[in-house]
N, C-alpha and C positions, 0 to 999 in steps of 0.2 A: 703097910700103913706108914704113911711119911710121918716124922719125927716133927719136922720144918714143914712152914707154908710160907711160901715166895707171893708175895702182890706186888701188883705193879702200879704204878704212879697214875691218878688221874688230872687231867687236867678240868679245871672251872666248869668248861662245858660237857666234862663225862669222855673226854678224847683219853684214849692210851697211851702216855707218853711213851712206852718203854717199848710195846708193841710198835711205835711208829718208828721208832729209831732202829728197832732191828729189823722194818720193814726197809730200811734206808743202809743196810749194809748188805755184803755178799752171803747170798746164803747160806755156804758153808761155816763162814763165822758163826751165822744167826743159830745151825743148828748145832756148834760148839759148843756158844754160849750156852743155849737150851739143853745142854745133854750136860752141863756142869751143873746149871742149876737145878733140874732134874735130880743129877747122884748126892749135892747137896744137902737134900730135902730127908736122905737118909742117915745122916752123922751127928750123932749126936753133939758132938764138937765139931766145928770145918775145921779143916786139914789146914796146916798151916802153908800159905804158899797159892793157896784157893780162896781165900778171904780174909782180906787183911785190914786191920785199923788205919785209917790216914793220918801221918804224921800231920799237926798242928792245927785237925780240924775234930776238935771232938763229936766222939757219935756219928760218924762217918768212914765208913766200909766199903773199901771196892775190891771185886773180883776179878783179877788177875787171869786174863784168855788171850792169848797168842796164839794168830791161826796167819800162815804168810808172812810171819814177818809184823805183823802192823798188832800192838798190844791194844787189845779192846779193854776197857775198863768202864763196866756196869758199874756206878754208886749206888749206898742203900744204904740202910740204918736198919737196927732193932724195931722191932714194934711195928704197929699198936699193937701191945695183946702180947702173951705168953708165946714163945717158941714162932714166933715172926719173923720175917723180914721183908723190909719194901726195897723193892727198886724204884732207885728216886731220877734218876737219867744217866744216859749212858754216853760214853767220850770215846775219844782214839789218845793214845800216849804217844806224842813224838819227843823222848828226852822229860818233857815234865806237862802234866796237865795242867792245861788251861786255870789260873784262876777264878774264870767266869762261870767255869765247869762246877767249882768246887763250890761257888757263891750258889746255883742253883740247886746243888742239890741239897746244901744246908737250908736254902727258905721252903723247899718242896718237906725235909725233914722237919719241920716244925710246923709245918701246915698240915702230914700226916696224922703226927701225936696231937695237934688241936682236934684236927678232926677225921678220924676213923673211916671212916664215907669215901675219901679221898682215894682209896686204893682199891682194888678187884683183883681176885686170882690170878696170879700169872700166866699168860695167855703163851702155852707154848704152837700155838698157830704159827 
């Protein structure tokens, strides 16, 4: 029984962000990714090093997956709800991620916690 439950981000029209974006990398990333968040779902604390706080953007969390050389970095946040977590959109890190990265996944983060709806079980399709 998982500890954690992963959601993933929906967009306005019920689209899966998170799903589309890993539909939009190589599959072996995609099944990385999936196989961290996956063992995540079982720790009662993440391992430091596997999900980490984003310097200067509060309530902003990304998970650290290096496959090839190219760091993927899924954002998320807490919540909605007890022992949660959303994936809010997912980046590539070359040197330092994108500002615009970080801008979206703070309006997706506050659009979650307004409203709960927002999000659906993590689709490890």
């Amino acid at each position: 029984m998982p500890i954690w439950t992963f959601d993933d981000f929906l967009s306005a029209r019920g689209a899966n962000e998170i799903h589309h974006w890993l539909g939009a990398i190589p599959w072996q990333a995609k099944a990385k990714i999936n196989a961290r968040i996956f063992a995540l779902q079982g720790f009662p604390l993440f391992p430091d090093g596997w999900l980490s706080a984003y310097v200067e953007w509060d309530d902003l969390y990304e998970l650290r997956i290096v496959f090839a050389g190219v760091q993927y970095r899924p954002f998320g946040c807490y919540g909605p709800g007890r022992r949660k977590f959303s994936l809010l959109v997912g980046g590539i890190e070359k040197g330092k991620v994108p500002k615009s990265l970080l801008e979206v996944a703070n309006e997706r983060r506050k659009i979650v916690l307004a409203n709960p709806t927002r999000v659906c079980p993590h689709d490890f399709s």
